[in-house]
C-alpha positions in Angstrom: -22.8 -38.7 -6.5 -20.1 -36.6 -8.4 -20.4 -33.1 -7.9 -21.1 -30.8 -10.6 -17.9 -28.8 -11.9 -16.9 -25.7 -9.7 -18.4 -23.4 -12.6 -22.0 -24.4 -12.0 -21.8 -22.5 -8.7 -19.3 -19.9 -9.1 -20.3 -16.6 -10.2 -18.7 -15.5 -13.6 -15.4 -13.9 -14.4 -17.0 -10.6 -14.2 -17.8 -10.9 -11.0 -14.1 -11.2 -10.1 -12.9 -8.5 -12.3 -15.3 -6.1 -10.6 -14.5 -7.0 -7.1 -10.8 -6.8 -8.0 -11.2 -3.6 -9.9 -13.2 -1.9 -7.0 -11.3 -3.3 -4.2 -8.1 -1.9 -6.0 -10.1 1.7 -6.5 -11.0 2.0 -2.1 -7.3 1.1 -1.6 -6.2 3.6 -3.4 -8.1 6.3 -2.4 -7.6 5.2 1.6 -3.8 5.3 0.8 -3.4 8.3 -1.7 -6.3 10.7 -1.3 -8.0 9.9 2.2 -4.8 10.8 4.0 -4.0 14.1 2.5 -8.1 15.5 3.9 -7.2 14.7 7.1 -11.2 13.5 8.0 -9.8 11.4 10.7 -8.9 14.2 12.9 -11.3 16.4 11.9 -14.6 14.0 12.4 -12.8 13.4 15.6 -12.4 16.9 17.0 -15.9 16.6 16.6 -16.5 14.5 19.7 -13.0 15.7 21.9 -13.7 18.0 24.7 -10.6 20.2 24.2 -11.1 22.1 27.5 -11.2 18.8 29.5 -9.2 16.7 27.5 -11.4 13.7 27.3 -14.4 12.3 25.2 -17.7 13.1 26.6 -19.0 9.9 25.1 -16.5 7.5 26.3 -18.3 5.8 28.7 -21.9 6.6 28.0 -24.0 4.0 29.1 -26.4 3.5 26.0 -23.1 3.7 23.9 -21.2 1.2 25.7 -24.1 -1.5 26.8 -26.1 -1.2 23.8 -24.6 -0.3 20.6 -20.9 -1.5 21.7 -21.5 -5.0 23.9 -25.2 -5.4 22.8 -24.7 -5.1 18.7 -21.3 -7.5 19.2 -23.3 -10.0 20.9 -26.0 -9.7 18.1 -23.5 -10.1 15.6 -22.1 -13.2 17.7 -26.0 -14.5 17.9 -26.1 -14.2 13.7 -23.3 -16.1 13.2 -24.5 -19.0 15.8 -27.7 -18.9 14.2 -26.3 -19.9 11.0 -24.5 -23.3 12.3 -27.5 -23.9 14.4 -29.3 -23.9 11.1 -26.5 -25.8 9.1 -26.5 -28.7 11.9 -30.8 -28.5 11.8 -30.5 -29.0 8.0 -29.2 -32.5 8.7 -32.7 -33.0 10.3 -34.8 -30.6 8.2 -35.6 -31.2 4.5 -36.8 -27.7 4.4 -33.6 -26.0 4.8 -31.7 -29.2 3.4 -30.4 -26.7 0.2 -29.5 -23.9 2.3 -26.9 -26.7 4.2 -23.9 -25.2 2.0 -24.4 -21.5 2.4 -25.6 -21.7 5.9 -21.8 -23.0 6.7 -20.0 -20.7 4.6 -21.8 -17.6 6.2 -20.7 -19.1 9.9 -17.0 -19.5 8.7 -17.0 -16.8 6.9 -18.4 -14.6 9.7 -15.3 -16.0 12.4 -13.0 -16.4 9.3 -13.2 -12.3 8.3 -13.6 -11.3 12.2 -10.4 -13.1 13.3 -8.3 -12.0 10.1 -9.4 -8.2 11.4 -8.6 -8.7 15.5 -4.9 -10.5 14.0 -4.3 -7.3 12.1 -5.2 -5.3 15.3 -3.1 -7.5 17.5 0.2 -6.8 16.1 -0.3 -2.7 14.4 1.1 -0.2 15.8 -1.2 2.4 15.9 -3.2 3.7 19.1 -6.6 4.6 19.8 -7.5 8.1 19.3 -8.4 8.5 23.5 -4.6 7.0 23.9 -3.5 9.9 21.5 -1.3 12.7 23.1 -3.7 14.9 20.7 -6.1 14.2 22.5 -4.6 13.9 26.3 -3.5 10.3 26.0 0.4 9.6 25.2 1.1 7.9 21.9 1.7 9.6 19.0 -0.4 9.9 16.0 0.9 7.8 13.3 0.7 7.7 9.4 -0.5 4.0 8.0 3.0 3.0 7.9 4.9 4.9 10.0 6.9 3.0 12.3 6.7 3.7 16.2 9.6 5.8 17.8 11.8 3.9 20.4 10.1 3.2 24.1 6.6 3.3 23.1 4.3 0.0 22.9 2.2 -0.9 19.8 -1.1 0.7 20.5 -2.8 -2.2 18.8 -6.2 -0.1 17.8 -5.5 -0.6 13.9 -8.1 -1.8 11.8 -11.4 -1.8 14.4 -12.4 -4.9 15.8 -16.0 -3.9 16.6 -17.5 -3.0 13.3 -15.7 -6.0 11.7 -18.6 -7.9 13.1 -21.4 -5.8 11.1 -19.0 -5.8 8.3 -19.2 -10.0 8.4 -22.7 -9.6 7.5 -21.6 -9.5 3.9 -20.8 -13.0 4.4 -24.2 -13.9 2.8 -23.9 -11.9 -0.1 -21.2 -14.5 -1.0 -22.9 -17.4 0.3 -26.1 -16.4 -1.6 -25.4 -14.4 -4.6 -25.6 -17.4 -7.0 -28.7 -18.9 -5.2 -30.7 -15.8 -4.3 -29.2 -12.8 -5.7 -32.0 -9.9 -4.2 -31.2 -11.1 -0.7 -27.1 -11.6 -1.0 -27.2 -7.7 -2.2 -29.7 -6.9 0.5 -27.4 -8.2 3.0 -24.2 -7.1 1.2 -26.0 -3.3 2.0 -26.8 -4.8 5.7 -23.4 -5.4 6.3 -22.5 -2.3 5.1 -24.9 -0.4 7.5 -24.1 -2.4 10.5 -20.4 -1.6 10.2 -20.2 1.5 9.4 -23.0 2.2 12.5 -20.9 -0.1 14.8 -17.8 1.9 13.8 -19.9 5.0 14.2 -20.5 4.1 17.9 -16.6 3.8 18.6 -16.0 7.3 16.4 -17.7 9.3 18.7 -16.4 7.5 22.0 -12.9 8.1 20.9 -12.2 4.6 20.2 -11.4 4.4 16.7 -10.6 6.8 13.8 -13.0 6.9 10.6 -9.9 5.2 8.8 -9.9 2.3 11.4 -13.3 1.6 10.3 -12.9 1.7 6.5 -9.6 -0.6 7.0 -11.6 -3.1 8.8 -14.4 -3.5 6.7 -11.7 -3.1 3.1 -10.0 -6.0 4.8 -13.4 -8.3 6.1 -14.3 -7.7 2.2 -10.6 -9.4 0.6 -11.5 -11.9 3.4 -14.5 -13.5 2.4 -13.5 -13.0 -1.4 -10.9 -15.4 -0.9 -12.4 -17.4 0.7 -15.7 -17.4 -1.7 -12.5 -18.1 -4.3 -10.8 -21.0 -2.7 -14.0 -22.6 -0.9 -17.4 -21.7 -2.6 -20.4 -23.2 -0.6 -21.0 -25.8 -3.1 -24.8 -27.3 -3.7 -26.2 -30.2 -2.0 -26.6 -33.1 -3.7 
């Protein structure tokens, strides 16, 4: 059977133009009016231990097992989930016309996450506990300042850990022409669970507020391309 034409299950122009718009508005600000208040450094001073030079936090245990390996394996478990259920729907009538989305939240969830840990792999910037600020070595960078001879790339720019909550708003775009209530709930989900994953690595000294932001700015241009060149398209 011929499918129906890509407008039956694509979202209307406005919805681009405000993704657009308001993607082009956090941009902005993170490049032209987040700098200049200097909240990185400031939220971070928060958690440093100036007189011993370290991050109290660094290797607490709850910190570390649970809300840093524990919420990445949960993330991990989501995104499973979802193909387990796409392959099930082959079997299942039940879920037979959630067989589409099902698939796109899975790609989209590994899509998003790997475009973030590329990013990561070749930036230059440091973690703030490899910072001489705060008694590491590297130097504190500006988003595009380029890293003086000698010194490795410190490969901590955007986070890698709260890119996996931020993939949770893969189901706002696989469901926001089907069920509408739940995509938003889960486009507020994934909100939450990144910025509480990139929360845990704030206070540890792993990552700068800005790291966080970065990451989940660039899992959102992900999965809007992606919902723009491959929309999870209905069963027939």
């Amino acid at each position: 059977m011929t499918l129906p034409p890509l407008k039956s299950y694509m979202p209307s122009e406005d919805f681009w133009l405000k993704h657009l718009l308001a993607s082009m508005f956090v941009a902005a600000l993170m490049l032209l009016v987040y700098p200049v208040l200097h909240i990185d450094t400031n939220l971070t001073d928060l958690f440093f231990d100036a007189n011993q030079q370290r991050f109290p936090l660094k290797r607490d245990l709850f910190l570390t097992q649970w809300m840093h390996i524990g919420l990445k394996w949960l993330m991990v478990a989501v995104a499973v989930s979802s193909l387990v259920l796409w392959i099930s729907s082959y079997l299942l009538t039940s879920i037979k016309a959630y067989r589409a989305p099902l698939l796109w939240v899975f790609v989209g969830m590994v899509v998003s996450t790997a475009v973030v840990a590329i990013f990561k792999h070749y930036n230059q910037h440091a973690c703030p506990w490899d910072l001489a600020m705060y008694g590491g070595s590297y130097p504190l960078l500006i988003l595009f300042e380029q890293l003086p001879a000698g010194i490795k790339a410190g490969r901590c720019f955007p986070a890698g850990h709260p890119s996996g909550g931020f993939a949770l708003m893969a189901f706002y775009f696989a469901f926001i022409t089907r069920h509408p209530t739940f995509a938003k709930l889960m486009l507020l989900s994934g909100l939450f669970m990144g910025l509480v994953m990139g929360g845990v690595q704030i206070v540890r000294g792993a990552h700068f507020l800005s790291h966080v932001l970065w990451s989940g700015w660039a899992v959102w241009m992900t999965l809007l391309v992606l919902y723009r060149i491959w929309p999870p398209r209905p069963n027939i």
